[in-house]
C-alpha positions as CSV (number, residue, x, y, z in Angstrom):
1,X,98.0,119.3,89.8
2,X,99.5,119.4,93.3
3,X,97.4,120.0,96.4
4,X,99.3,123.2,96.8
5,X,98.3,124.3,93.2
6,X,94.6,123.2,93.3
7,X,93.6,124.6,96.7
8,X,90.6,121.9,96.7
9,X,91.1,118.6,98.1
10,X,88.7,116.4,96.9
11,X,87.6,112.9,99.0
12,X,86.1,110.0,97.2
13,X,85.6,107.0,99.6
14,X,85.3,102.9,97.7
15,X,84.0,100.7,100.3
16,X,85.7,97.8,98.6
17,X,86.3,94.2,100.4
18,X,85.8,91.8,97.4
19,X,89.4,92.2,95.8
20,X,90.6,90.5,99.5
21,X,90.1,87.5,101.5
22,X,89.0,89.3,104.7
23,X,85.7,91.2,105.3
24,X,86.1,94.6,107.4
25,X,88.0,96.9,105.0
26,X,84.9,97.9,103.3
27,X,84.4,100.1,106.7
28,X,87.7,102.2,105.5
29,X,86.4,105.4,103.9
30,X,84.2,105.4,106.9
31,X,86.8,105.1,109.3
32,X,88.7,108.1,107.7
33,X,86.4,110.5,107.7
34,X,85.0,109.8,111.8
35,X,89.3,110.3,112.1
36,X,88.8,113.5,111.2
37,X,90.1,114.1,107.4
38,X,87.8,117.1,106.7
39,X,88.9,119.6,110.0
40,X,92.7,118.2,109.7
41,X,92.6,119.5,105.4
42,X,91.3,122.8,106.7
43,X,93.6,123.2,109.0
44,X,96.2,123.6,106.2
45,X,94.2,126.0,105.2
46,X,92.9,123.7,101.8
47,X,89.1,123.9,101.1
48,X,87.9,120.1,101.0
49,X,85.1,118.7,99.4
50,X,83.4,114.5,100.0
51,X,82.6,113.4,96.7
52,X,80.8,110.5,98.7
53,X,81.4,106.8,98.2
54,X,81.7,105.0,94.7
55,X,78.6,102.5,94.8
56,X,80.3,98.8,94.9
57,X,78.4,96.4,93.6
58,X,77.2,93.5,95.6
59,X,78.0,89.9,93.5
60,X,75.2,86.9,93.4
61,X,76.9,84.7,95.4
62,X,79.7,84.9,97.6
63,X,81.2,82.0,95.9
64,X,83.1,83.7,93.3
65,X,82.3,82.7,89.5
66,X,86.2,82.3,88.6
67,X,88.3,81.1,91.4
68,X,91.9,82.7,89.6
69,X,90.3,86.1,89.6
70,X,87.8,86.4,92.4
71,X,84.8,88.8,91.8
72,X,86.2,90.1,88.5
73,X,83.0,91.5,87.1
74,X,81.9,93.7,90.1
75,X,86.0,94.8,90.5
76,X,86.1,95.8,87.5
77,X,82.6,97.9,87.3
78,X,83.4,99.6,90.7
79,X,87.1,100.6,89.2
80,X,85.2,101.8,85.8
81,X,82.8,104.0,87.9
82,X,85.7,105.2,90.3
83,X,87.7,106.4,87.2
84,X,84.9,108.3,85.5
85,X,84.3,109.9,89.5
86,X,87.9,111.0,89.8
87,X,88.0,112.4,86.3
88,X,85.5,114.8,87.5
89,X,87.8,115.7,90.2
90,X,90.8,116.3,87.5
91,X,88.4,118.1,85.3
92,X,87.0,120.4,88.3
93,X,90.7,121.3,88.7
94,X,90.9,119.6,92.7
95,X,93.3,117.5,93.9
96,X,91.6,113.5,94.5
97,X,92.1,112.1,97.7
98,X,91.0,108.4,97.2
99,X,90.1,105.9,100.6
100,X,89.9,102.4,100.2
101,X,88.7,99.6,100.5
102,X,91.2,97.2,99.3
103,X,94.0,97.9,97.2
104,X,92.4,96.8,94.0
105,X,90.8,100.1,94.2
106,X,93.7,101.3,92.6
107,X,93.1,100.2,88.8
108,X,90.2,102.9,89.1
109,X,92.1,105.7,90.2
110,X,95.5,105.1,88.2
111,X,93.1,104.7,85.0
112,X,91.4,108.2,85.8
113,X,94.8,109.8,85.9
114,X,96.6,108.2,83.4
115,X,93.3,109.0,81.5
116,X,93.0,112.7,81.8
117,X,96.7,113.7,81.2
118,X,96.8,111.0,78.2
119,X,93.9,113.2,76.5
120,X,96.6,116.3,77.5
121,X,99.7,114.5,75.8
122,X,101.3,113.7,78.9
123,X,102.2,110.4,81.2
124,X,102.0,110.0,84.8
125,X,104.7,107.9,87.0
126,X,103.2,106.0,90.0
127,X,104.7,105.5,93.2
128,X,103.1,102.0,94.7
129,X,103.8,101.9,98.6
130,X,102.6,98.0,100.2
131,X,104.4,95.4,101.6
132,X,103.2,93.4,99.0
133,X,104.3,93.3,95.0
134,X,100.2,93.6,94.0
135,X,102.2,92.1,90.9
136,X,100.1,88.7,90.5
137,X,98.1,87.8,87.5
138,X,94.9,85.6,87.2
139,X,97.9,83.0,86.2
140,X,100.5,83.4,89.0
141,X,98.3,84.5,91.9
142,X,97.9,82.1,94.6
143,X,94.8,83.1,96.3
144,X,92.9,84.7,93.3
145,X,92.1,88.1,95.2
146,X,92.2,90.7,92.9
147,X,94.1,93.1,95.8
148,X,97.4,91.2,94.8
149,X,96.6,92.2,91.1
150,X,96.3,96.0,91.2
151,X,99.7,97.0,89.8
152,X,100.6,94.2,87.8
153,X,96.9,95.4,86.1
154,X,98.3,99.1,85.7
155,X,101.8,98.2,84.1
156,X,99.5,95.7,81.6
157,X,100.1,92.9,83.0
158,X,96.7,90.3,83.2
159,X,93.1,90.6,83.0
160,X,91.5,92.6,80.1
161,X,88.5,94.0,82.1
162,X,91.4,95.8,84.7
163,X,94.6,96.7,82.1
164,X,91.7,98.1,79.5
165,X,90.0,100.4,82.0
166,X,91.8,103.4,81.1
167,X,92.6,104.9,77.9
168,X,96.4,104.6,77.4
169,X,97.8,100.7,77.4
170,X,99.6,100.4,79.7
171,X,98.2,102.6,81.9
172,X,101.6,103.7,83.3
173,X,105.4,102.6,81.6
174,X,106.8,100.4,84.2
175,X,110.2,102.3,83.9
176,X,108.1,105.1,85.7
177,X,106.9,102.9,88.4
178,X,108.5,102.1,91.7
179,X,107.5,99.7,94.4
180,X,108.9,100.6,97.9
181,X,108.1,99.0,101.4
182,X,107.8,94.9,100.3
183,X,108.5,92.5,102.0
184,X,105.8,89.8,101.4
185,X,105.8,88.0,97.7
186,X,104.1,85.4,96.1
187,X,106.4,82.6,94.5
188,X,104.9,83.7,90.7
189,X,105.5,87.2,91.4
190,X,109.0,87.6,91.9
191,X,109.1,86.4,88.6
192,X,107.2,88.9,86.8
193,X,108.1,91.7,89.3
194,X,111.9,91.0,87.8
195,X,110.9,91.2,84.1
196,X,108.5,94.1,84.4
197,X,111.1,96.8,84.2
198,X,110.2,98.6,87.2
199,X,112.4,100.0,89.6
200,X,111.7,97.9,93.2
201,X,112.9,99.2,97.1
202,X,112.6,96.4,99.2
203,X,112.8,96.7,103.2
204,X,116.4,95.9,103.0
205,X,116.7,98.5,100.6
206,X,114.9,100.7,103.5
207,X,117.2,99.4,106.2
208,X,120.3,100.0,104.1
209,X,119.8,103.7,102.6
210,X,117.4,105.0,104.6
211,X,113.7,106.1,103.2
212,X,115.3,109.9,102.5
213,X,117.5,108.3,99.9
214,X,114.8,105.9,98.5
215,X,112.0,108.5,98.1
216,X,114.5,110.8,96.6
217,X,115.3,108.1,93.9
218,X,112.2,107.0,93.6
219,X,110.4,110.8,93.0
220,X,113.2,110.8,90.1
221,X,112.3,107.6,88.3
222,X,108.6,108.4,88.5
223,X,108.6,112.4,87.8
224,X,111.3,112.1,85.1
225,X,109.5,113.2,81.2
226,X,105.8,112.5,83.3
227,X,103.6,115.4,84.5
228,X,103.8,114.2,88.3
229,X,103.4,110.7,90.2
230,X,100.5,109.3,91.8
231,X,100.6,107.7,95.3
232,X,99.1,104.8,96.6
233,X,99.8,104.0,100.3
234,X,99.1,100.7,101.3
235,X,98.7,101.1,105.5
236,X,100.1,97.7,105.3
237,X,103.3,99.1,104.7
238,X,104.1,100.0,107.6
239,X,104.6,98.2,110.9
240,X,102.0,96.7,112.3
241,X,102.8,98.4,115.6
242,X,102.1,101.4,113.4
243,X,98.9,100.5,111.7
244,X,97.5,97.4,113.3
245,X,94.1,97.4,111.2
246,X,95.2,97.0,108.3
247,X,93.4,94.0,105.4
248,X,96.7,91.6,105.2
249,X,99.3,92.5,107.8
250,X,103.0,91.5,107.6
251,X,106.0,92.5,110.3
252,X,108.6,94.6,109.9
253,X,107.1,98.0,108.1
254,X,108.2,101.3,108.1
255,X,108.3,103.1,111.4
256,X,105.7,106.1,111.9
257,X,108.5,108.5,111.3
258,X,109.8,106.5,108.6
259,X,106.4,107.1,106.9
260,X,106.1,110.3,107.4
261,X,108.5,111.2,105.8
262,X,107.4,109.2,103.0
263,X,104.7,111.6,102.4
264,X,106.7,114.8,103.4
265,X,109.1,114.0,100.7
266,X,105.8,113.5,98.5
267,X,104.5,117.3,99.4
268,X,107.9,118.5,99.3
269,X,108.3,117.4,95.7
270,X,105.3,119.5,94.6
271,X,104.9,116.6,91.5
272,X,102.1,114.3,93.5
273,X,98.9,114.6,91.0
274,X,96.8,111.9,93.6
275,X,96.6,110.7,96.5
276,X,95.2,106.9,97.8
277,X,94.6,105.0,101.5
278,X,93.8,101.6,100.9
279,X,93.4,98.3,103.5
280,X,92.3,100.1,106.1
281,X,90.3,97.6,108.2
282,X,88.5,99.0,111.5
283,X,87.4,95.1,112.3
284,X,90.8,94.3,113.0
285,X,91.9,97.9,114.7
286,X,92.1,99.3,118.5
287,X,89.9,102.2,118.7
288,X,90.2,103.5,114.9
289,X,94.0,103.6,115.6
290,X,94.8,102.9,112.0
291,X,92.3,105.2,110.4
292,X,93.7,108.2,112.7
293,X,97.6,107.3,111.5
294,X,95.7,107.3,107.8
295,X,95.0,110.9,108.1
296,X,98.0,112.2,110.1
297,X,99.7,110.7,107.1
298,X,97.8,112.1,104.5
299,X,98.1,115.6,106.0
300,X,101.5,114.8,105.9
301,X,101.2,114.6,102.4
302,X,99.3,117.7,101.9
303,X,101.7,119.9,103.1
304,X,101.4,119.7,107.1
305,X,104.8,120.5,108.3
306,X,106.3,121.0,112.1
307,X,107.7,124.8,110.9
């Protein structure tokens, strides 16, 4: 159900930092809502509602118990609880607005979606914006953070306690998947990325077609025999000079305008069932830059237009 068809945007913030190497983005949801995400969804005349945060739990030790899949358990638990919180959204007929936290976030939030239209016959496609593939396993990856596992996780690809979260397996058919923005990849992943099945628009890709052409491809591939397409926006995908607090920066994102009109093609298309932030990391911002860029472009998303 689109924004424009529910009426009720619903924020649930997951102060996650333990799928990552750096502390900070944990601060995200925070960050969002002192931007100003409440008054900026009314103004587009959307009620809005703040589910809260998603309680993450806090591991024994910070020295994590298996060193190819860093603070599994807890992931896993806050991703279980973050699916059964945005099923309540779905269920209460709003539309979820998820804030990260890191990007493993994201094995909760597909889950609940893929979840609640599985139970109504129906698949979802998933649009995965980052400048990174998120495509490792616990066998490829080579820093074990669970934030480079996300989407490799919801196509079914690695650890049981993240591809098992939801109830269809996989979670989403990687022919309605599409990666757009990368431009950072592990060794291992190109690999996997290349024999997943889903459709992939590089930077280069960017550069040569422009984004109008690449979302309108990609809203095809993911919307085609599916009831819509989540989005997950990585802030990392875009430039730094863009969004400068962001978990794992990387040169050479999209412009602002270029990522606007990522999320106006999004609204445009009346298909997005979910919205996600992630990597938003005040520690490393200037003056809660990137948190304020987070919700121009989610109101982007929502509708906000110029006319």
């Amino acid at each position: 159900m689109s924004p424009k068809e529910s009426r009720t945007v619903a924020l649930v913030g997951v102060p996650m930092d333990l799928g990552g190497g750096r502390r900070g983005v944990d601060m995200g949801p925070s960050a969002v809502r002192i931007a100003g995400i409440e008054d900026g969804v009314r103004s587009l005349g959307l009620e809005f509602v703040d589910r809260g945060n998603v309680a993450v739990p806090e591991p024994a030790s910070r020295v994590p118990l298996d060193p190819r899949a860093r603070f599994l358990p807890e992931i896993a638990q806050c991703c279980r609880d973050l699916r059964a919180r945005v099923e309540s959204i779905l269920e209460e007929g709003h539309f979820p607005m998820v804030v990260g936290g890191d990007h493993s976030i994201a094995v909760g939030t597909v889950a609940a979606l893929s979840s609640f239209y599985h139970r109504r016959k129906k698949k979802i496609g998933l649009i995965w914006f980052d400048a990174h593939g998120d495509m490792n396993t616990p066998e490829t990856t080579e820093s074990g953070n669970i934030h480079g596992m996300p989407l490799a996780s919801c196509l079914g690809r690695g650890a049981p306690e993240l591809t098992r979260i939801g109830e269809r397996f996989p979670m989403v058919d990687p022919k309605r998947a599409v990666l757009i923005g990368v431009r950072s990849l592990d060794a291992g992943e190109r690999k996997v990325i290349r024999e997943s099945g889903m459709t992939v628009f590089t930077l280069r890709d960017i550069d040569m077609h422009g984004i109008h052409k690449v979302m309108r491809s990609a809203i095809e591939i993911a919307t085609k025999g599916t009831a819509g397409f989540h989005l997950t926006f990585d802030l990392d995908g875009t430039d730094p000079s863009v969004a400068p607090g962001v978990g794992t920066p990387v040169p050479g994102g999209t412009t602002l305008r270029e990522s606007h009109l990522i999320m106006e093609h999004a609204a445009e298309s009346g298909k997005m069932l979910g919205l996600e932030m992630t990597e938003i990391n005040p520690i490393l911002d200037n003056q809660n830059a990137t948190a304020r860029v987070a919700v121009e472009l989610a109101l982007s998303a929502l509708g906000k237009a110029v006319l």
